[in-house]
Structure formats: structure tokens, C-alpha cells
N, CA and C of each residue as an Amber inpcrd file, in Angstrom:
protein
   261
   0.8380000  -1.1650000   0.0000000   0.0000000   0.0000000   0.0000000
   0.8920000   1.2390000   0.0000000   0.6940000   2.1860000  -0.7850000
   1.0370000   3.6540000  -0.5970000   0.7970000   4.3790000   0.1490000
   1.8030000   5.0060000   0.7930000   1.6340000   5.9060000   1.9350000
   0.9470000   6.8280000   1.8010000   0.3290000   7.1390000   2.2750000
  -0.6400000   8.3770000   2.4330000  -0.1370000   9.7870000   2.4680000
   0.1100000  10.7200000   1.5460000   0.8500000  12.1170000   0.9290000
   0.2170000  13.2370000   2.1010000   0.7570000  14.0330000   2.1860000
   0.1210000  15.3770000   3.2980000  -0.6670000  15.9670000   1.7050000
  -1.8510000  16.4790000   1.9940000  -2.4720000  17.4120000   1.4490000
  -1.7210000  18.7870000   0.7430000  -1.7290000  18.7890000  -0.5850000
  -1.1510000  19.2120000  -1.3620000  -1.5870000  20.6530000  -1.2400000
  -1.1890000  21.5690000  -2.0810000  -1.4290000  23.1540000  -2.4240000
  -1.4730000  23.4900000  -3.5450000  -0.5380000  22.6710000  -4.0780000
  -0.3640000  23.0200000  -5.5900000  -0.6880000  21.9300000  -6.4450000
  -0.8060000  21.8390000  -7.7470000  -1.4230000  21.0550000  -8.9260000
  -0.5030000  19.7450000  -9.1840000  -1.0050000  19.0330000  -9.8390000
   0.3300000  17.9710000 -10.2120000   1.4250000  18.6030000 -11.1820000
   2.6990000  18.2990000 -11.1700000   3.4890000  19.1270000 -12.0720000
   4.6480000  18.5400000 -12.8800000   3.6820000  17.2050000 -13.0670000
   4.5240000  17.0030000 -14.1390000   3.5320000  16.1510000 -15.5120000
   3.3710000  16.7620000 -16.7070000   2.3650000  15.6610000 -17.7640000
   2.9490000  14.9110000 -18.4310000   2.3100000  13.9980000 -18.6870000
   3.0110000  12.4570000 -19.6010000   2.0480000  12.6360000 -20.7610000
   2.1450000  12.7530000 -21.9860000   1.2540000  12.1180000 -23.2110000
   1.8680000  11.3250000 -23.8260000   0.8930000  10.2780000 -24.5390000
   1.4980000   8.7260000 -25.0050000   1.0280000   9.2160000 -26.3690000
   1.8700000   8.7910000 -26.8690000   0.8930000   8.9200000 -28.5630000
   1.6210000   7.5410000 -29.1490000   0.6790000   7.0550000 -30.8110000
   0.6500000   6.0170000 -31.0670000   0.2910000   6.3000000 -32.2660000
   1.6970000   6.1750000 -33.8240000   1.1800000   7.1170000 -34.8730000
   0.7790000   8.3430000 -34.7500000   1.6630000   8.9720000 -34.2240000
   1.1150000  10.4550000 -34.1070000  -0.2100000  11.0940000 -33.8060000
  -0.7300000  10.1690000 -33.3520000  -2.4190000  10.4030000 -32.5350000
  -2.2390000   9.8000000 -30.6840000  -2.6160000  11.1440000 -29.8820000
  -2.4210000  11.0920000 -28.5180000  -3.4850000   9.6130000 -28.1320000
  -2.6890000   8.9540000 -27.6640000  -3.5790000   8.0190000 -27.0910000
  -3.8680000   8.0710000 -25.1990000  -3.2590000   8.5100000 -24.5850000
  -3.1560000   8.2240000 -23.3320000  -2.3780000  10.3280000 -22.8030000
  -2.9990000  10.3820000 -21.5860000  -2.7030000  11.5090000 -20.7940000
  -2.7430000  11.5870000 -19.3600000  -1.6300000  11.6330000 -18.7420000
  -1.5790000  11.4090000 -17.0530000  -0.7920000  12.6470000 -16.3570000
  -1.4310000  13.2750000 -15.5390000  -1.1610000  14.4480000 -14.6310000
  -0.0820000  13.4660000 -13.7810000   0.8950000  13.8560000 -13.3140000
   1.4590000  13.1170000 -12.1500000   2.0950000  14.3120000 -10.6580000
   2.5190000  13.6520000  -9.8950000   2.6400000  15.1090000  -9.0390000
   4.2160000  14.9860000  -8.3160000   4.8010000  13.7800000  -9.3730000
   6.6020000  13.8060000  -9.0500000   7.5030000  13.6460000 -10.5210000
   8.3000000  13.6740000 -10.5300000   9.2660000  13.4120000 -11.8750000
   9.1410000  11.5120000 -11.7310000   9.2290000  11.0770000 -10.2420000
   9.4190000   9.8660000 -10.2510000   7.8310000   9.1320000 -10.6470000
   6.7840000   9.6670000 -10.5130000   5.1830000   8.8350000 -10.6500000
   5.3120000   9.2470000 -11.8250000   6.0800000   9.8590000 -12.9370000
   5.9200000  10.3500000 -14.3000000   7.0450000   9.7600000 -14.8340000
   7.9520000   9.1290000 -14.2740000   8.8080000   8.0450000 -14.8490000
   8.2350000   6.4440000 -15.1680000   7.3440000   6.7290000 -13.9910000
   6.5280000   5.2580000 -13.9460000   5.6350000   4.6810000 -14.6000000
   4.8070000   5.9390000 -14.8920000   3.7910000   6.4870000 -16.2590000
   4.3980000   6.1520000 -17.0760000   5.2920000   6.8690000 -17.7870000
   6.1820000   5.9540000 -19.3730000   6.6760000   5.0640000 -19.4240000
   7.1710000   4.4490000 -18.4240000   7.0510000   2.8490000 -18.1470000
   5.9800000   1.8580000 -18.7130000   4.6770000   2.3050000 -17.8840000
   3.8620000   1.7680000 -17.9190000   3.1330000   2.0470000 -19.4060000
   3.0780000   2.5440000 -20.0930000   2.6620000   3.4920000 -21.0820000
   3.3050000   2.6160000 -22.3790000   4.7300000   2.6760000 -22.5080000
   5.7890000   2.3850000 -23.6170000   5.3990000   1.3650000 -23.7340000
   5.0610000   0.1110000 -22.3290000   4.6240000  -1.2780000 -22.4110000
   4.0960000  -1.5930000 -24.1870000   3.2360000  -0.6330000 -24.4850000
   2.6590000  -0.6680000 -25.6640000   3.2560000  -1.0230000 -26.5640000
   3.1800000  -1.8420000 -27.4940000   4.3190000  -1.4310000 -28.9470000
   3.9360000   0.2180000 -29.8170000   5.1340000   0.4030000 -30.3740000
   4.7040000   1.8890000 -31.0590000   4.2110000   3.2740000 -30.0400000
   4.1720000   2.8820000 -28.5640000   3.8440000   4.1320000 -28.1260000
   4.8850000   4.6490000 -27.6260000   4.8890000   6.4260000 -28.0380000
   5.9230000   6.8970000 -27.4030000   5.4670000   7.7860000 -26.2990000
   6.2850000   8.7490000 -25.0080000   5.7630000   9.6950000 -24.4740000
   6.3840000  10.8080000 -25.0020000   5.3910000  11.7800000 -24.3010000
   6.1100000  13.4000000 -24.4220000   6.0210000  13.5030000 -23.0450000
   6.6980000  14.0610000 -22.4190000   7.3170000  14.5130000 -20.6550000
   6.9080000  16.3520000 -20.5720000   6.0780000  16.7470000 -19.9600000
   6.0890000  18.3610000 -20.0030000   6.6660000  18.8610000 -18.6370000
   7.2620000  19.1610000 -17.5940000   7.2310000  20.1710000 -16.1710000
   6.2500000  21.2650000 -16.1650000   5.3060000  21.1050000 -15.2870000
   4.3730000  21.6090000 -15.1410000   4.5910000  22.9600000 -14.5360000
   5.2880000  22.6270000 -13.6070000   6.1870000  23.5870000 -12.3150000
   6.1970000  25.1610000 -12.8640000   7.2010000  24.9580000 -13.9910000
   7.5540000  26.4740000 -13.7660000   6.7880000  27.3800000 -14.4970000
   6.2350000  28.0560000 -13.9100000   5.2910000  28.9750000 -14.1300000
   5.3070000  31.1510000 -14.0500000   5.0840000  31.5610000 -15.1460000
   5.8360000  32.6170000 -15.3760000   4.6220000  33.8100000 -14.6570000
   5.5900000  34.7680000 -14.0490000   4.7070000  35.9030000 -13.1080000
   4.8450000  36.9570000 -14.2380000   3.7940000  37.5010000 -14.3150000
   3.9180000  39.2700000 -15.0230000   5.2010000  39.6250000 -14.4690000
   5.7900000  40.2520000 -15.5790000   7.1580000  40.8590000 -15.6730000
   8.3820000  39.7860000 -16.0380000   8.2420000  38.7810000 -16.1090000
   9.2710000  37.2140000 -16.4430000   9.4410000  37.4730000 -17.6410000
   8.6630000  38.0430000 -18.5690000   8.8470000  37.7900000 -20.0290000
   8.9210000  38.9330000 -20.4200000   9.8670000  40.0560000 -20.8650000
   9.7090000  40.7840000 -21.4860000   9.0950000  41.6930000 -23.0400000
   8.2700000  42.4560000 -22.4040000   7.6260000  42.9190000 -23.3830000
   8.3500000  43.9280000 -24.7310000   8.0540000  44.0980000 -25.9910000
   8.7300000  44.6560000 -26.9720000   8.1670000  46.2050000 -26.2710000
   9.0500000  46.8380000 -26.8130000   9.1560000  48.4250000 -26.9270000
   9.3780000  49.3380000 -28.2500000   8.2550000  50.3900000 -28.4500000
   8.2100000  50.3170000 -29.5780000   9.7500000  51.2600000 -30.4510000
  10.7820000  51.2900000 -28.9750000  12.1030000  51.7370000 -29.6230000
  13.3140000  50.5490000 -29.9280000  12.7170000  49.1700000 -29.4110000
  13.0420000  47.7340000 -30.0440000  13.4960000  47.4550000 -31.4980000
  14.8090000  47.5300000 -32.1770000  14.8500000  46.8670000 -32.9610000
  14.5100000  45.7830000 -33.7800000  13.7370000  45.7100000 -34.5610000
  13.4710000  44.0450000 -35.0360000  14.4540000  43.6240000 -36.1490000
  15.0350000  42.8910000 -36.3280000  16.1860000  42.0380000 -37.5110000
  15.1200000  42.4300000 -38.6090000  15.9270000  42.6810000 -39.3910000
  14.8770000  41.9810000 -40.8390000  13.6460000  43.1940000 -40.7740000
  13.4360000  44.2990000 -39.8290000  12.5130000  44.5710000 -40.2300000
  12.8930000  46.5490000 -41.0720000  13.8490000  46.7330000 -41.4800000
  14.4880000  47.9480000 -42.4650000  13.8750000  47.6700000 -43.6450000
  13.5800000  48.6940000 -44.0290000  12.7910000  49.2480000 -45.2960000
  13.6760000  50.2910000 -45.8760000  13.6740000  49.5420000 -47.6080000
  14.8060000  50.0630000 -48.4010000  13.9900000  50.5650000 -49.3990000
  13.8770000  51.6870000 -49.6690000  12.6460000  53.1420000 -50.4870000
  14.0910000  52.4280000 -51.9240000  14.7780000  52.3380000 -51.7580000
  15.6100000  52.2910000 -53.4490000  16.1920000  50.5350000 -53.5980000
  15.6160000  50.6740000 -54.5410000  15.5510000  49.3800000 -55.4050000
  16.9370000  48.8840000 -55.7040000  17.6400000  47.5680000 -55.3210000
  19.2430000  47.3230000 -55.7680000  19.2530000  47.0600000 -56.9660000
  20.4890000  47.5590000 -57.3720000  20.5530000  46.8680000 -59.0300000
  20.7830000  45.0200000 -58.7560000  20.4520000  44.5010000 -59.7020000
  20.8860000  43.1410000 -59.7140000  22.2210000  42.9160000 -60.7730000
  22.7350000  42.2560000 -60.4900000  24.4140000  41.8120000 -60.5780000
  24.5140000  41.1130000 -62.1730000
């Protein structure tokens, strides 16, 4: 029997998807790296199925990602008013 976990706070944080021919067959929330090792274990059993592994965990606060500014350079984005000769 499995021990009985203290009451959680947060979500499970780690996802497993199985796919089989490139069509998802199987999807399991887990709430360790190790119950999501066990999952693709159990999962692969299959012939032809593979997993995808996601970390659920890290999760981004306003301000983590910086926003463009509209004095931001973009590559690639100069505009040439005169036409090059070609060679």
C-alpha cells in the first residue's frame, strides 16, 4: 500500500502524453518526476507508443517575459525606399 501524501497546495506538475502514430492516445497528470517516470514505463509497455514529458512547475509571473518596446529593434525589419541593381 502507498503511503498516504500530506495534502497538497499546488497542482500535479509534471504531464506524460502517449501517442501512437502520431495520434495522442493516453494523458496522465502526475505530481513527481518519479510517478511520471513510472507512467512511461507503464505506457511504452505498448508497442509503437511513445511519451512526451512536459514540467508543469515552472510557471511565469507578469514581468518574467519581457515585453517589446516600440524603440526595439526588429532584424529583418528595415525598409529600403531604393531598389538594388541586380548583378
Amino acid at each position: 500500500m502507498r503511503p498516504v501524501r500530506e495534502a497538497r497546495t499546488e497542482g500535479p506538475t509534471v504531464e506524460v502524453v502517449a501517442f501512437r502514430d502520431g495520434r495522442e492516445v493516453a494523458r496522465e497528470l502526475c505530481d513527481t518526476p518519479e510517478d511520471a517516470a513510472l507512467a512511461v514505463e507503464r505506457l511504452t509497455e505498448e508497442p509503437g507508443v511513445v511519451c512526451q514529458v512536459d514540467d508543469l512547475s515552472v510557471h511565469h509571473r507578469p514581468g518574467d517575459i519581457r515585453e517589446p518596446s516600440p524603440d526595439d529593434e526588429v532584424p529583418g525589419d528595415e525598409y529600403d525606399p531604393e531598389p538594388q541593381e541586380s548583378r
